[in-house]
N, C-alpha and C positions, 0 to 999 in steps of 0.2 A: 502138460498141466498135472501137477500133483498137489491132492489136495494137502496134505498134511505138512509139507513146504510152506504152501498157501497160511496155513493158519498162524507158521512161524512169523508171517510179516504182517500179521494184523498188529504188533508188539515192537514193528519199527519204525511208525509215523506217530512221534510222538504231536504234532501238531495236528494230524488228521490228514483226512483226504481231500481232495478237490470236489470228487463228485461220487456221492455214493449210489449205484443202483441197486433198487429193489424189485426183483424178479428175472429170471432166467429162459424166459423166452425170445420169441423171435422181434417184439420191441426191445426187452432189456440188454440183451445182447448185441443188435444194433447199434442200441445206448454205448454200450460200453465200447464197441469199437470204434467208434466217432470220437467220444472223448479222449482215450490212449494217444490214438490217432493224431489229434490236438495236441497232444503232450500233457493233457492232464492228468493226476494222478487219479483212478478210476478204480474202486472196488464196486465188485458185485455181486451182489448173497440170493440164493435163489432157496426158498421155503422147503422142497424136494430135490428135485433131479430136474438138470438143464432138460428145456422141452417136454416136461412130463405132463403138460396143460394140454391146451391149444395147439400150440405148437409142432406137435409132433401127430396131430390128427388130422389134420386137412385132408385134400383131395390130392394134394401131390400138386398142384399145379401152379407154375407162375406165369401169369395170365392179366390179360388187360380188362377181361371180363366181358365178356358178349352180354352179357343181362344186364350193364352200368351202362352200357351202349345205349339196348333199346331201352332203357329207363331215361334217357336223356343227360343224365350223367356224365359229358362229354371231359368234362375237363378228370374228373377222376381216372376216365380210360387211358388218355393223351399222359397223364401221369403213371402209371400203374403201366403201358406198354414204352414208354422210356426208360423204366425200372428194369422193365422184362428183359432190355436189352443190354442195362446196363450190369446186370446181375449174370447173366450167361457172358459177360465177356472177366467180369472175374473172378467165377466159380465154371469156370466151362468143365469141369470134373463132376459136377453137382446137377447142373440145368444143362438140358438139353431139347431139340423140337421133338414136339411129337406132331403127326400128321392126323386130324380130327376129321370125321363126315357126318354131315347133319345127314341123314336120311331125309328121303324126302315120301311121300305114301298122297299126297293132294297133288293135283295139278298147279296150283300157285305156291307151294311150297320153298320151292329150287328158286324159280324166281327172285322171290320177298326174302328169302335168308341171306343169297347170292347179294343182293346190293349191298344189304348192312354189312355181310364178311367186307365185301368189296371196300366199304367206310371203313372198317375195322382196319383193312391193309393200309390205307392213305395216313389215317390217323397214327400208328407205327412210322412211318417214312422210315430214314433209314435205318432205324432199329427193329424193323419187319423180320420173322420167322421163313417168310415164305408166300409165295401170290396163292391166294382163292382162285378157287374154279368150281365152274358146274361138272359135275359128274353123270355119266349116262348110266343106264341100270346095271349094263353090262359092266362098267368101270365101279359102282358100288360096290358089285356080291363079289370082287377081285379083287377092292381094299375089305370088305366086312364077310369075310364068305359063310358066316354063319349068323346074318342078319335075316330078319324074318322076312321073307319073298313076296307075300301075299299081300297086293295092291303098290309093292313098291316101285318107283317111278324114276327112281333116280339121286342124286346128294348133290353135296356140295361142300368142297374139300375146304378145307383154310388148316394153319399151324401157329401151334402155341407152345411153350414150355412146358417142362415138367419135372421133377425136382423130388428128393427124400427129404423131406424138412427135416428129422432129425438129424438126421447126418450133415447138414448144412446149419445147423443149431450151434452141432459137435465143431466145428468147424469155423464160424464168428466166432465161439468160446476160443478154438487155441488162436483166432486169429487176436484179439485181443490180449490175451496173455504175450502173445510174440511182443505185441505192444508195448508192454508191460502193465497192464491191470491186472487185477489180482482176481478172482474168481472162487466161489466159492458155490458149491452144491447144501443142501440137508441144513441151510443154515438159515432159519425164518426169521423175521424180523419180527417184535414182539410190542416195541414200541419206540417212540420217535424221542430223542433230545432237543430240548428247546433253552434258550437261552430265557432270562429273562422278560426281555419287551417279546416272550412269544415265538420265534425266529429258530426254523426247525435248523438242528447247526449235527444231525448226525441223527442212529439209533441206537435200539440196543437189541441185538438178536444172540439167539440159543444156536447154539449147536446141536443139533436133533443126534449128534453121535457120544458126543461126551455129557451134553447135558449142562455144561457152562455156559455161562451167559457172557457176552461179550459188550462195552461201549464204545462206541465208533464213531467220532467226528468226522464232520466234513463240512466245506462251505457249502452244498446245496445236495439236495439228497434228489433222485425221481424216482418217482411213483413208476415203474411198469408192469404191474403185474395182471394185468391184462383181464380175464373174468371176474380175477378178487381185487379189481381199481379200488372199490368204493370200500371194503375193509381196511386197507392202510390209508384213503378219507378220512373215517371215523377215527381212527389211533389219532389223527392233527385237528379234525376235530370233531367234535359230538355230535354236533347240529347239522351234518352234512348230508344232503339229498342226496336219493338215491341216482347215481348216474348212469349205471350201467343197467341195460335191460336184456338178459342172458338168452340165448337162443344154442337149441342143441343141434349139430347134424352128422348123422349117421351114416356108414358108409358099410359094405360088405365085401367081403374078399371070394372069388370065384377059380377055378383051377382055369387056367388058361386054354383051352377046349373051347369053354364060351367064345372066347372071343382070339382066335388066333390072327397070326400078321402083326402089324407096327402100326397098325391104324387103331385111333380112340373114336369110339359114338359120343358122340352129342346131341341129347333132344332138348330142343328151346324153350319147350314147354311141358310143364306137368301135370296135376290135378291143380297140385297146389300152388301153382306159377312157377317153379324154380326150375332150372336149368339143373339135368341129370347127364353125367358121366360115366361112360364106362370105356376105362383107361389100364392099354398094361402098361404093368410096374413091377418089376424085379422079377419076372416071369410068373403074373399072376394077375387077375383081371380085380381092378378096383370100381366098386358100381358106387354113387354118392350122387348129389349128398339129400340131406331131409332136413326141414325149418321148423323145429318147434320151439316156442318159447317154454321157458322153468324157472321155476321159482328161485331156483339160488343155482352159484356153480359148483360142483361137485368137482373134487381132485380122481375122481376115478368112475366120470359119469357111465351112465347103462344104455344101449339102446331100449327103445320102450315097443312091448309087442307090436304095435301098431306100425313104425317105422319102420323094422324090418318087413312086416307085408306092404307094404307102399314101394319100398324098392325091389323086393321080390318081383309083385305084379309089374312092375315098370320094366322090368328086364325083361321081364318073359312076353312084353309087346314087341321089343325090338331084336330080339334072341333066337331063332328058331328052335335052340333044343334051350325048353326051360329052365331054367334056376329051380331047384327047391330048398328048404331047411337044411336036408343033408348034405345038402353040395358044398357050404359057406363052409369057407375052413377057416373065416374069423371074422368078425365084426367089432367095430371102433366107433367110440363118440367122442364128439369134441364139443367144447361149452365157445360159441362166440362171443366178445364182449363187445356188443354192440349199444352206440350210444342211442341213447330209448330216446324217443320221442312220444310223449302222450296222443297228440294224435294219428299217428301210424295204428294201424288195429293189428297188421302181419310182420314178423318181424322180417320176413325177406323183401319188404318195401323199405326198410331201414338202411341209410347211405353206410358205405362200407369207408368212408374217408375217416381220415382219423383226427380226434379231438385234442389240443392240447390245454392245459389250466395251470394256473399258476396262482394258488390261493393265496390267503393275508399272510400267511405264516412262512412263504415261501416255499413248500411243498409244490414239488413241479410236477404233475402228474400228461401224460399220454396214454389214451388210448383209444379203442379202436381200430381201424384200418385192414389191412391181409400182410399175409405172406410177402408178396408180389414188392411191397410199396417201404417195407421194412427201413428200407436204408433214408430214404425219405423222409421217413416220421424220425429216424435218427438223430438224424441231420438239423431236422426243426427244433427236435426237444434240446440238441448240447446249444445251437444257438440261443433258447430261452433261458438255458440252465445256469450261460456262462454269464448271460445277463445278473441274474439274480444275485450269484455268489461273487459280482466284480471279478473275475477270472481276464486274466490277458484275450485282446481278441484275436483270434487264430482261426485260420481259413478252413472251410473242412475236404477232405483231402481223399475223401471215400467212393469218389466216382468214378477213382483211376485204382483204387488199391485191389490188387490182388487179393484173394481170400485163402486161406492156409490150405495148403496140399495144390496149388493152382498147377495145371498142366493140360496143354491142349490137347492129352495124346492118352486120355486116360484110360483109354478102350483095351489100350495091350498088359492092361492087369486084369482083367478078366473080371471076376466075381468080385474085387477089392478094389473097381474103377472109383468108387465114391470115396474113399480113402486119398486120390490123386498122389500127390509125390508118400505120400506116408506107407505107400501099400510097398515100398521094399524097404523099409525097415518090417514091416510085417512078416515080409516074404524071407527078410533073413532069418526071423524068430523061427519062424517053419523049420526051415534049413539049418539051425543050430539045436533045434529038439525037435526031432520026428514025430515026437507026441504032440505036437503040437499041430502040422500039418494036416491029423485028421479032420475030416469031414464032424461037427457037432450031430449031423443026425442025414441020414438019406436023402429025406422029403426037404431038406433045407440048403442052400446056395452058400454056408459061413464054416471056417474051419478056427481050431479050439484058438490059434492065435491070436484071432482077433478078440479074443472075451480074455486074454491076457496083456495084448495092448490098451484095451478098453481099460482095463484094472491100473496099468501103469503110468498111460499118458493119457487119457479120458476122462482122469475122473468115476470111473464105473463103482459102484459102491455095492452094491445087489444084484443078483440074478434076474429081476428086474430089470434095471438100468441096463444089462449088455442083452437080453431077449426081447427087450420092447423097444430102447433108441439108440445103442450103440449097433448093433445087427435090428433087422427089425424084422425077427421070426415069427414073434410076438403077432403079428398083423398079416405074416404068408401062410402061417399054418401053427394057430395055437394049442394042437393035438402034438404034435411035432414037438412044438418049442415044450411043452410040458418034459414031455419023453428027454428032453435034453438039458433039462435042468440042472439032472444030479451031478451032470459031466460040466456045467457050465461052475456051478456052486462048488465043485472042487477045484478048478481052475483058480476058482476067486478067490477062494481059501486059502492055497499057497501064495498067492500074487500078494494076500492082505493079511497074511496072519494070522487065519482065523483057524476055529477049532471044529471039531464034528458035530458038535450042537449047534452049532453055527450054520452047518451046512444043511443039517437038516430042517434046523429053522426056518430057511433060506426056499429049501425045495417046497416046500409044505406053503409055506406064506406065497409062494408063486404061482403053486397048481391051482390055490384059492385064489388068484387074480384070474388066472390065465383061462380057468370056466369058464369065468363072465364074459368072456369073447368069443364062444360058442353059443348057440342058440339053443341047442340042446343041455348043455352042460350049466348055464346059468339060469334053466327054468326058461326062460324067453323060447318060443315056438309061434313064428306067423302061422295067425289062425286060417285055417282050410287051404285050396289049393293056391297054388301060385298066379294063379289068375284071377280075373276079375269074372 
């Protein structure tokens, strides 16, 4: 993927496109590779940086959901764990199992979890992870050996996926290009084209690099942008209710101490009913998530003090040596765009299925939904979309296709496994400039060629973009990734042209993202001790 390429062919369709996406995450991108897929001709403009939403903040997991379970929710699960399956067979570079223990601390605990896993396994059939089991205390503190002891009784094992969304972002993006759609980063959409009788027939988006404004036909345009659905509503039209009702959750990064071994915690229940995580990930312990509803979605939301003490105290229940402030070496929000219901009062009683609409104007809009179920929603919206714009009918073909980099063997590249087959073209970059094979910084698992891949065949535009979703140092230790900016930003510099103001711009404009994922560094400090 090169963008500048890219821009060369917005100027070769002089008729338009088939189907134009708006937004670059984990629905838009699905979008677009369903469509390609099809054979239809597919551009897709994302306002930022592919995954720079949602998308790239989740909890890491693709999952059937244990909480849509006991919410009664069945058909959602039975969907969402056929995804589960069908996405680890063709991103196995990407998802893989992890092995989960609900702790148990009640005598009916093991029990009452043990049957619903047990549903959970039936409900899977043969796209299953792995069979549940009850666990003895002694088989607990062997998979959690640094689970808190005191009143514990035993678990109960079950397996689920787990996944780098951005890097599987990065990943639908070149899978789709391979397609042949076009893709485009930093290019927001400003306003819609309508034909006379009304009939949305394209947009017009800026280039946040050059400042040009671009017009762009197409037979049917979709709405994916996920938290900001109901902005590109309003652009089609005025009068449009609000759809989305935004809900934030919060997540903390932990040195892997906490929680060593291959096993994730899982508690089913919280203060505030949600199901809590604490998951390794790239050699680092992921604790999440938290439900609060806000007022609007923010392109670079905050945890709020509260939510980090909520997950602090929760950890240090199931933890034996506690979490404190100083330990987080990063913390991450993500805005859900969850479709609101007036009367739900919480927004984690809100179904996590995803909405589709298809207004007067022909604006095809999707969202809602997870991670997990991506290709699904895909799949629904190019079927509506093809409808709309009379498009040839064509089968959709995304339940068999391979995802870019696809290899079952991704293990023997080491540090560069989520890269899949791309990681030796990386490893040659290495090998043709030694400068390139160092390490970016001690405390980090990425060496300089990936942030010069990132720049070449990524799409990487900023210091940003290769610190936060092309590598995601950003989220394992944002002390670290600061320290390794200046060396990132000169990388990016020669890769794209750019000058020493540029660079320093660059570092400067980073260090001021990169606080705000500190607790200390952004002002945010959970109040008193880590307990309750």
């Amino acid at each position: 993927m090169k963008r500048d390429a890219t821009l060369e062919r917005l100027g070769t369709r002089p008729d338009g496109w088939d189907v134009i996406v708006v937004g670059g995450g984990a629905t838009g991108l699905g979008v677009a590779v369903d469509a390609a897929a099809r054979g239809y001709g597919t551009l897709l403009l994302e306002q930022s940086d592919f995954a720079k939403g949602t998308s790239s903040r989740s909890t890491k997991l693709i999952h059937g959901g244990v909480r849509y379970l006991r919410q009664g929710n069945v058909s959602l699960v039975l969907e969402a764990l056929r995804e589960r399956g069908i996405l680890r067979q063709n991103a196995p570079h990407l998802v893989h199992d992890v092995p989960f223990v609900v702790p148990s601390y009640d005598w009916w605990e093991s029990p009452f979890y043990g049957v619903g896993l047990r549903v959970y396994d039936l409900l899977a059939g043969k796209h299953g992870f792995g069979a549940s089991r009850l666990l003895s205390r002694d088989e607990t503190l062997e998979r959690l050996p640094t689970i808190e002891t005191e009143g514990l009784r035993g678990g109960v094992l079950y397996y689920d996926g787990q996944f780098d969304d951005a890097r599987l972002a990065i990943a639908l993006a070149a899978t789709a290009a391979d397609l042949g759609a076009a893709l485009l980063n930093y290019m927001p959409v400003v306003g819609l084209v309508k034909e006379a009788d009304g009939i949305v027939r394209g947009v017009r988006a800026r280039d946040a690099e050059s400042g040009r404004e671009h017009v762009l036909r197409s037979r049917v345009v979709v709405n994916a942008t996920g938290a900001w659905t109901d902005a590109l509503r309003l652009l089609d039209d005025a009068g449009a209710g609000p759809l989305i009702r935004p809900s934030q959750g919060v997540h903390i990064v932990l040195d892997r101490r906490f929680l060593p071994g291959d096993s994730a915690i899982m508690v089913p229940h919280t203060d505030d009913g949600r199901v809590l995580f604490a998951i390794p990930w790239h050699g680092r312990i992921v604790v999440g998530t938290t439900d609060t509803p806000v007022a609007e979605a923010a392109l670079e939301p905050r945890p709020l003090p509260e939510e980090l003490e909520f997950l602090l105290v929760h950890a240090a229940r199931y933890l034996r040596d506690d979490p404190r402030p100083e330990d987080v070496l990063s913390t991450f929000a993500g805005i859900r765009p969850l479709v609101g219901n007036p009367a739900e009062e919480r927004s984690a009683a809100i179904s996590r299925d995803h909405t589709l609409l298809v207004s007067d104007s022909g604006l095809v809009t999707i969202t809602g939904g997870k991670w997990t179920t991506y290709r699904r929603m895909a799949q629904d919206t190019v079927d509506h979309a093809a409808l709309v714009a009379s498009l040839p009918e064509r089968p959709c073909p995304t339940e068999a296709l391979r995802l870019h980099g696809h290899t079952e063997a991704s293990e023997k590249y080491g540090s560069l496994s989520t890269y899949g087959t791309d990681a030796e073209r990386i490893q040659a970059l290495a090998r043709q400039d030694p400068s390139l094979a160092a390490a970016l910084h001690p405390r980090l698992p990425y060496i300089a060629a990936e942030v010069a891949w990132a720049a070449r065949e990524e799409m990487a535009r900023t210091v940003e973009d290769a610190l936060a979703r092309r590598t995601r140092a950003l989220l394992l230790d944002a002390r670290a990734s600061i320290e390794a900016a200046p060396r990132v930003a000169s990388i990016l510099a020669a890769e794209l042209g750019r000058d020493a103001r540029w660079q320093d711009e660059q570092v400067a404009r980073y260090r001021e993202l990169a606080l705000g994922y500190l607790i200390d560094g952004g002002g945010r400090r959970a109040a008193g001790s880590s307990r309750l």
